[in-house]
N, C-alpha and C positions, 0 to 999 in steps of 0.2 A: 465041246463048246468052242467057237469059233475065239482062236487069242488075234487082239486087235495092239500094235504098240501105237504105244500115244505121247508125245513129246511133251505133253504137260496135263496138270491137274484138271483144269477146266476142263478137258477134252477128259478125261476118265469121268469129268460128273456129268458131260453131256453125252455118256454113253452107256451112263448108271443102269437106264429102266430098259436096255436093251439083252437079248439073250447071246451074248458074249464076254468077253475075259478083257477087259482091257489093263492093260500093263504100261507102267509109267516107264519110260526108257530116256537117259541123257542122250542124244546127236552127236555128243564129240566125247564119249566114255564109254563103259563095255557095255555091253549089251545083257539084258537080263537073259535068263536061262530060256524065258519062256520064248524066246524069240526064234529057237529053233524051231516051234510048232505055228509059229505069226504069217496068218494065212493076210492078215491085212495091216499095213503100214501108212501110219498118219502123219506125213511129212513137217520137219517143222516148216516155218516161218522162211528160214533164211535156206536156200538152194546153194548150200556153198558145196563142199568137195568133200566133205565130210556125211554130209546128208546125202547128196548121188549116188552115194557109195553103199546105202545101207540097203539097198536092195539086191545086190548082190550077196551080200552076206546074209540073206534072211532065205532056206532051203525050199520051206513049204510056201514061200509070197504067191499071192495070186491076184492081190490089188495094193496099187500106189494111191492113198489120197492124200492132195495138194490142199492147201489153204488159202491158195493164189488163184486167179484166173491165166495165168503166165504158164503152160504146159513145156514151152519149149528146150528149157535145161533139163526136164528130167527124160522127154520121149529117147533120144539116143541112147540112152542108159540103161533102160529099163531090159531084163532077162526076158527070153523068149518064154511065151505064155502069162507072161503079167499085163494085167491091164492096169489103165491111168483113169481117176477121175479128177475132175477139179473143183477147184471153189467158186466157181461162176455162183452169181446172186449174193454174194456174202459184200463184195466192195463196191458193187458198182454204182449206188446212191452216193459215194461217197466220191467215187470219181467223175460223176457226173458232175456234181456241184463243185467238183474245181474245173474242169470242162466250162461250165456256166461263168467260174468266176473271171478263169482264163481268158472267154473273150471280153468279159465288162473291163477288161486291166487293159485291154487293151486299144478298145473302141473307146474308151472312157479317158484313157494316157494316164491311169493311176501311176504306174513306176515314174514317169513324167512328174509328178505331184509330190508325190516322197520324194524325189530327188531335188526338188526346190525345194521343198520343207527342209533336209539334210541343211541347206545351202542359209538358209533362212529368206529367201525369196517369194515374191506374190506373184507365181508366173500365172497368172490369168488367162487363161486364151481357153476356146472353144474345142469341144471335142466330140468325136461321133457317138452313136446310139447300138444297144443292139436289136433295139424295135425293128422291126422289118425284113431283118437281114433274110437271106438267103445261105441257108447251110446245109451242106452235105456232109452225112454222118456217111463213113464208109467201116464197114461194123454194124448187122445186123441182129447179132444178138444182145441178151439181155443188157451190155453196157449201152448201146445202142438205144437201146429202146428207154433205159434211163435218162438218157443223154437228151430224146426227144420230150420225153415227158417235163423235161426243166426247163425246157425252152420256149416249150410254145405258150407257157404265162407271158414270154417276152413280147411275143406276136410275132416270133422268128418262125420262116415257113421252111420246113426240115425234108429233106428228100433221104433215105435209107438206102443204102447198096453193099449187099451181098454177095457171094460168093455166086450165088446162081440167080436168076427172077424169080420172084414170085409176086402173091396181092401185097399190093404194098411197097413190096422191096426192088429196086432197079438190080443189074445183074451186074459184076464187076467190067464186065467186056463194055456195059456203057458208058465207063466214066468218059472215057474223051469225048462223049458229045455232052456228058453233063457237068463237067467242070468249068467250063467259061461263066455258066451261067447262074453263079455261084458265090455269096460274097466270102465265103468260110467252108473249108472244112476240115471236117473234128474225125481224128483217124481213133479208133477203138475195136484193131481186130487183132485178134492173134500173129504172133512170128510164125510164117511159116516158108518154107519153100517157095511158097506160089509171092506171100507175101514180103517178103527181103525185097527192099530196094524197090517197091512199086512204088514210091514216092519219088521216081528219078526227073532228072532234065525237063524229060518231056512231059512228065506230070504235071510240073510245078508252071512251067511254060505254058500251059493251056492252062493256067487260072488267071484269070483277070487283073488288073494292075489294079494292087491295094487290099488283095484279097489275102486271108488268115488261113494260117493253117497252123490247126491245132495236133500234136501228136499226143494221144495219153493211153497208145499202144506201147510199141517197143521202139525202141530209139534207129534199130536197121531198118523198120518197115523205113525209113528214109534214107536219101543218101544225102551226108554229110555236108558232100564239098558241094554237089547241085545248090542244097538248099542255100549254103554260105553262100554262092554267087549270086541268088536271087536278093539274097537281104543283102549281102554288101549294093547289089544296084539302086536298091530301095523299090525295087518292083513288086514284094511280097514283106507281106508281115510273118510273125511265128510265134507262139507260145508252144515249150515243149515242156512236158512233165519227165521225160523220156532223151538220152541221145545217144548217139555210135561213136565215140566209146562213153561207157558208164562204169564209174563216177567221172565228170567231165574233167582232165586233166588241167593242172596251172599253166594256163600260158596258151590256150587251146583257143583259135580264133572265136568258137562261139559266144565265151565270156563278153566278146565286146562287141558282136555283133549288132548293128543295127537294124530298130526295126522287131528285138527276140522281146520276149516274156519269158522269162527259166526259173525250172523251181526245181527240184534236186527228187526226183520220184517220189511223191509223198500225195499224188493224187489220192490212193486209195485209203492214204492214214488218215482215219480218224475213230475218234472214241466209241469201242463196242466192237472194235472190227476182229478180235480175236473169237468174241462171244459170238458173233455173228456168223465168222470164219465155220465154228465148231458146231454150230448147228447145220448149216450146210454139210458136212461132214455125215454129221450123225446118221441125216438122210439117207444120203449115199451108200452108208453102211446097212443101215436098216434093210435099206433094200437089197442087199448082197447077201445079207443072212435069209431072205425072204427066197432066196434062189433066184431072183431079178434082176436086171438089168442096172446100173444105178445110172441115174436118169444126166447126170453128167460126167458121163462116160467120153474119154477126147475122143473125136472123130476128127477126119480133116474138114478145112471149112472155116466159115466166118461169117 
């Protein structure tokens, strides 16, 4: 029988009616016995240096699953002949709707609001909509594709762009003809190679004066000092869930950047996301003992 280690309880109950061994294991204590025969590893939560590490000490590994959509700390790591799946589908209604809430904060001037409430002030004054907007999600998958579905209640008309074209999806090669035309956009693609720093100079330079860009990717798919030069001009707005470096150091220009929306990575938290986490999982496995493919398996791409 297939042994599966499992970083907590939940995850042993949501692998109860399956024909495998799961085994409850501590991330930063010894390892159970059975772990010498643990053909599949259920990463915790947190990607620290501790967890990296447990797949080298596991002889018989043959699959990594993550509980993130975030593959990128673990792919360098992983032993020849292991494959990665991830937790795609378990967070992304949940980062979507801070996506969603992310532009109303800021077309809306809510930190604007709370900071005259702080003050005891009636700052009154007028503020934009996200009715109509024009946004490019750059991020074709499933966050993407949540990301559209909460939008277009607003009447926001949403363009997709992917790694490659397809129906539907623009190809990443066309963003410079389709970012001017553009009031927002909302990055949700993986770190990768391709994607480090596609947010540079020249990206941000072909969006239009006034226009948002939302990141509730990874904090490098941008670059730092670019994007600070645009907001220090006031020629671009920013909400980032996400930045380079994370956790955002004291004293770090973005704190007081003009023009940001900042919230400290916490798009994807919210309540159910472990339970949720771990049914994705289950999946995954299922399908691994079925001799399958599991169907979020990392490829390159976006």
């Amino acid at each position: 029988m297939t042994v599966v280690l499992v970083p907590n309880r939940r995850g042993v109950e949501a692998l109860s009616d399956l024909p495998v061994r799961a085994v409850l294991y501590d991330p930063k204590g010894e390892l159970p016995e059975e772990a010498a025969e643990a053909e599949i590893l259920v990463a915790p939560l947190a990607a620290d240096e501790a967890a990296l590490a447990l797949p080298g000490r596991l002889p018989k590994l043959k699959l990594v699953q993550i509980l993130t959509a975030g593959a990128e700390a673990w792919l360098p790591r992983l032993p020849d002949g292991v494959a990665l799946s991830d937790g795609k589908g378990a967070h992304g209604g949940a980062t979507a709707e801070w996506v969603v809430g992310a532009l109303l904060a800021v077309y809306r001037d809510f930190p604007a609001f709370v900071r005259a409430q702080d003050r005891g002030e009636w700052d009154s004054h007028g503020t934009e909509g996200l009715f109509g907007k024009r946004v490019l999600v750059v991020g074709a998958g499933d966050l993407g594709e949540h990301v559209v579905r909460r939008l277009t209640p607003f009447d926001v008309r949403t363009t997709l762009v992917g790694r490659r074209a397809r129906a539907g999806v623009h190809g990443v090669d066309e963003l410079p003809g389709l970012l001017p035309d553009h009031d927002a956009v909302v990055l949700v693609i993986p770190l990768t190679d391709q994607t480090r720093g596609l947010v540079d100079a020249r990206f941000l330079a072909a969006m239009p004066e006034g226009a948002v860009l939302v990141n509730a990717a990874r904090g490098p798919v941008v670059d730092t000092d670019a994007l600070l030069a645009e907001l220090t001009a006031g020629r671009v707005r920013a909400a980032l869930d996400v930045t380079d470096p994370e956790p955002l150091p004291e004293g770090h220009p973005l704190w007081s950047a003009p023009g940001l929306f900042l919230t400290p990575h916490v798009g994807g938290a919210a309540p159910g996301g472990l339970d949720r986490a771990m049914r994705v999982a289950r999946e995954q496995i299922a399908a691994y003992v079925r001799g399958e493919e599991p169907p979020n398996l990392v490829r390159d791409g976006y």
